[in-house]
C-alpha positions as CSV (number, residue, x, y, z in Angstrom):
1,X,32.1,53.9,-124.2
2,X,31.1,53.3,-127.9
3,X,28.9,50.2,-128.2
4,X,28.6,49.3,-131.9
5,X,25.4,46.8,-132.6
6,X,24.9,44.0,-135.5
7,X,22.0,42.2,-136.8
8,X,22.9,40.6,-139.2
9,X,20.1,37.5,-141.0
10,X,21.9,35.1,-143.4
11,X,20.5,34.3,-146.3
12,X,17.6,31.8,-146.2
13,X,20.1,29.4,-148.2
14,X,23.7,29.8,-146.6
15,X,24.6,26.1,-145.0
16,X,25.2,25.8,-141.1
17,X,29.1,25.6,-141.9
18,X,29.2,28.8,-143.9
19,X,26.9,30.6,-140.9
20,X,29.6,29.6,-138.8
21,X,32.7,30.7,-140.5
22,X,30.5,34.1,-140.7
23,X,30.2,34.0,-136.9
24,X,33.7,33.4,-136.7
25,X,34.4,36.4,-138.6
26,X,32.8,38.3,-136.3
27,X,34.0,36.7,-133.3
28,X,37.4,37.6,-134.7
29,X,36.2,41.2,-134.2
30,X,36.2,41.0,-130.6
31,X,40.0,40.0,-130.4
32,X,40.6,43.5,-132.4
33,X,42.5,45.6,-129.5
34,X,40.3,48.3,-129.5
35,X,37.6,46.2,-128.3
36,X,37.3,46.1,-124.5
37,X,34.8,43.6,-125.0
38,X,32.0,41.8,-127.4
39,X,28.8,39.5,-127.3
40,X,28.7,37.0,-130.2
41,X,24.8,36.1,-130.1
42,X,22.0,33.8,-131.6
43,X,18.8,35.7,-131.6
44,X,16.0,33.9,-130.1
45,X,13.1,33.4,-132.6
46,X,14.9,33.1,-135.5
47,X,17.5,30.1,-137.4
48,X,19.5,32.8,-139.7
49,X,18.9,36.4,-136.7
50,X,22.8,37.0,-135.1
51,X,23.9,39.5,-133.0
52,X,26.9,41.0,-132.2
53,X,27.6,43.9,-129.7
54,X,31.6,45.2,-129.6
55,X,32.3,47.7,-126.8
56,X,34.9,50.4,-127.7
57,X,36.7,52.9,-125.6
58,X,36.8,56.2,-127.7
59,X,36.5,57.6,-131.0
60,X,40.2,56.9,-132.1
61,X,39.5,53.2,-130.8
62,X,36.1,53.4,-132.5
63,X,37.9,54.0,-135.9
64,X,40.8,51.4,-135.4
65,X,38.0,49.1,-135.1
66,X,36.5,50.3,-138.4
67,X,39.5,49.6,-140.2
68,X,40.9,46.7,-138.6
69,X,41.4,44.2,-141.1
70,X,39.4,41.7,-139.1
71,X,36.1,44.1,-139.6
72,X,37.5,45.1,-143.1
73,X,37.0,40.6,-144.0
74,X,33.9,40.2,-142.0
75,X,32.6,42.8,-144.6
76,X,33.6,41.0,-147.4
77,X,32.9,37.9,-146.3
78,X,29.2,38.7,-145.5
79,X,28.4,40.5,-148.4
80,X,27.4,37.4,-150.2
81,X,25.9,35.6,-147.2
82,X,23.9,38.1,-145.8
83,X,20.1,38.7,-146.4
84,X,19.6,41.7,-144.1
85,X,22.7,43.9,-142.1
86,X,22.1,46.1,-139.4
87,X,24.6,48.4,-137.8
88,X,24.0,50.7,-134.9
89,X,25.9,52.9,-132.4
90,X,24.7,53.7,-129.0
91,X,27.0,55.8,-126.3
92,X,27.1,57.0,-122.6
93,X,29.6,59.4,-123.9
94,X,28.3,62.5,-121.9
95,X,29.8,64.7,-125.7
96,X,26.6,66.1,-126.7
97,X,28.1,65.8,-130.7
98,X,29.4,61.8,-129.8
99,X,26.5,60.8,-132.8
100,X,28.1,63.2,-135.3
101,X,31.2,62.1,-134.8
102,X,30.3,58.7,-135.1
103,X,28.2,59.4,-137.7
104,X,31.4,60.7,-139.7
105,X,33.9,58.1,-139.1
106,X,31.3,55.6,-140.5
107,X,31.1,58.0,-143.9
108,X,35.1,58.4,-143.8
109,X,35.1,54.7,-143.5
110,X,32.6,54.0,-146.0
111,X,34.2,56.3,-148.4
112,X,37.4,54.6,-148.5
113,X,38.8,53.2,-152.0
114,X,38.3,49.6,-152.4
115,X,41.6,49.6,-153.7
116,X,42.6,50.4,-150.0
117,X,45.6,47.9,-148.7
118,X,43.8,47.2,-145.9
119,X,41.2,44.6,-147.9
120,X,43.6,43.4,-149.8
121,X,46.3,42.0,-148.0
122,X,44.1,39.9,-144.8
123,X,45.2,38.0,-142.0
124,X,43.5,34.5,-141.6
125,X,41.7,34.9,-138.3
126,X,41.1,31.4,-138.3
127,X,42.1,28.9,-135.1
């Protein structure tokens, strides 16, 4: 299993509403089907501290997840609420080389054109 961690701390500014929606965003990344299964959490010790924890099967999971369109709009939507981000993957993978790989599908990912389809045309994950 791939468990990828977020801190994320909103900016000292950003309304209770608009922390919400953000939550929601990443609640909608739970419901992605290559999550098994996710923690949406406030932090104690802090009004604007969130964590999130999504628990992923493999590495071609692990990727589907990366470019889900429901992580793809939770990017976009925090970039302008978000004071601090951080993103970290732990395994029990027994694969001595599981952190490289990792490591490589968030660099693929991250190299992507931002004219890619995929943040571009976005489901509402909305109730």
């Amino acid at each position: 299993m791939i468990y990828h961690h977020n801190r994320i701390t909103f900016r000292a500014g950003v309304t209770a509403e608009r922390r919400e929606e953000g939550l929601e965003y990443l609640r909608a990344q739970g419901r992605i089907d290559a999550v098994e299964s996710f923690v949406v959490g406030k932090e104690v010790g802090g009004d604007y501290s969130w964590g999130a924890v999504f628990v992923i099967a493999n590495l071609d999971d692990y990727w589907d997840y990366l470019t889900d369109p429901a992580h793809v709009r939770t990017i976009e939507f925090g970039a302008a609420l978000l004071e601090d981000l951080v993103t970290y993957d732990t395994t029990d993978d027994p694969d001595p080389e599981i952190g490289e790989k990792i490591a490589l599908l968030q660099e693929r990912f991250a190299k992507q054109p931002e004219s890619d389809p995929l943040a571009r045309e976005l489901p509402s994950y909305k109730a």
